[in-house]
C-alpha positions in Angstrom: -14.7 18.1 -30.7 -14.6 20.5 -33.5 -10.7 20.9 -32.8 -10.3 16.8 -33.2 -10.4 16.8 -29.2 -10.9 13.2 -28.8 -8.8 10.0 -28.8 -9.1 7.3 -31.8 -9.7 5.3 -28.8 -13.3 7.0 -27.9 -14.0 7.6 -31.5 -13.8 3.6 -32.1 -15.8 2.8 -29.5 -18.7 5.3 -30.5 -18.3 3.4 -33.9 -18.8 -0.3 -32.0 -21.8 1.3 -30.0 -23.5 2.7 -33.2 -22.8 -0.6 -35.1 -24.4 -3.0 -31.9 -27.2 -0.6 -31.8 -28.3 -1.0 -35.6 -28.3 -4.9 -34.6 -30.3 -4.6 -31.7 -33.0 -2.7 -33.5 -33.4 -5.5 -35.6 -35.0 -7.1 -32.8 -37.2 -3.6 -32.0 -40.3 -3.0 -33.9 -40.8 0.3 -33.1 -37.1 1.1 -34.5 -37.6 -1.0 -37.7 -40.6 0.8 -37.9 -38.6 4.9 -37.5 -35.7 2.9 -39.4 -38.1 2.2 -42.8 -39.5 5.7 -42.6 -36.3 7.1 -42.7 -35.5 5.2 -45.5 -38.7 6.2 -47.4 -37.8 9.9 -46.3 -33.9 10.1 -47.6 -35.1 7.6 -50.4 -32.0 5.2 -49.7 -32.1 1.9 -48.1 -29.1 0.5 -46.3 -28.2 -3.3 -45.4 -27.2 -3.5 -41.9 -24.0 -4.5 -43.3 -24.2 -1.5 -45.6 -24.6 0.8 -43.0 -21.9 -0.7 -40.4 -19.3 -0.3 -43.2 -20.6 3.6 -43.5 -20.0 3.2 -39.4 -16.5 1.7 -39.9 -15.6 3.9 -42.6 -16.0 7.6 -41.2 -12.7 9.3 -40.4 -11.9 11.8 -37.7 -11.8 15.0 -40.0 -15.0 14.2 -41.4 -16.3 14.0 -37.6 -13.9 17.1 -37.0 -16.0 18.9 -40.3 -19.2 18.1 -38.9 -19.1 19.4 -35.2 -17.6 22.7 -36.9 -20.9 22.8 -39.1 -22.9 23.1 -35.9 -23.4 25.7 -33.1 -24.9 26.3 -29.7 -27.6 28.3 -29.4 -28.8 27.7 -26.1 -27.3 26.8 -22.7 -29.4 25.0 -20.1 -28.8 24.9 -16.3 -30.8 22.2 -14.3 -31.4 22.3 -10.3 -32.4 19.9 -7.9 -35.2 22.6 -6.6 -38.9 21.9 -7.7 
């Protein structure tokens, strides 16, 4: 990802994913609930609209900048064993 290693393909369809779930957590308390204390937290309230046009409007170098702004620190390996 940090060297633009995805399509415009899969980055559209993360952007339709992101915008349906901001619609269904209209009908989820408990989201409108972390969504408003978020709000009070960044002190900026969004419109869904609002905030599906940020979606809509985020271009593959700013997603590019991003994942090179972040790093691994750990590695986990998980096993079928008890």
């Amino acid at each position: 990802m940090q060297e633009g290693n995805f399509s415009e393909e899969a980055m559209n369809q993360t952007k339709e994913m992101l915008k349906n779930q901001i619609l269904q957590s209209e009908d989820n308390s408990g989201a409108l609930i972390e969504r408003m204390y978020i709000y009070d937290v960044v002190d900026k309230k969004l419109s869904v609209e609002e905030w599906q046009n940020a979606v809509d409007a985020v271009k593959k170098e700013e997603i590019i900048a991003v994942a090179n702004q972040v790093h691994l620190k750990a590695t986990f390996f998980l096993t079928g064993e008890a």
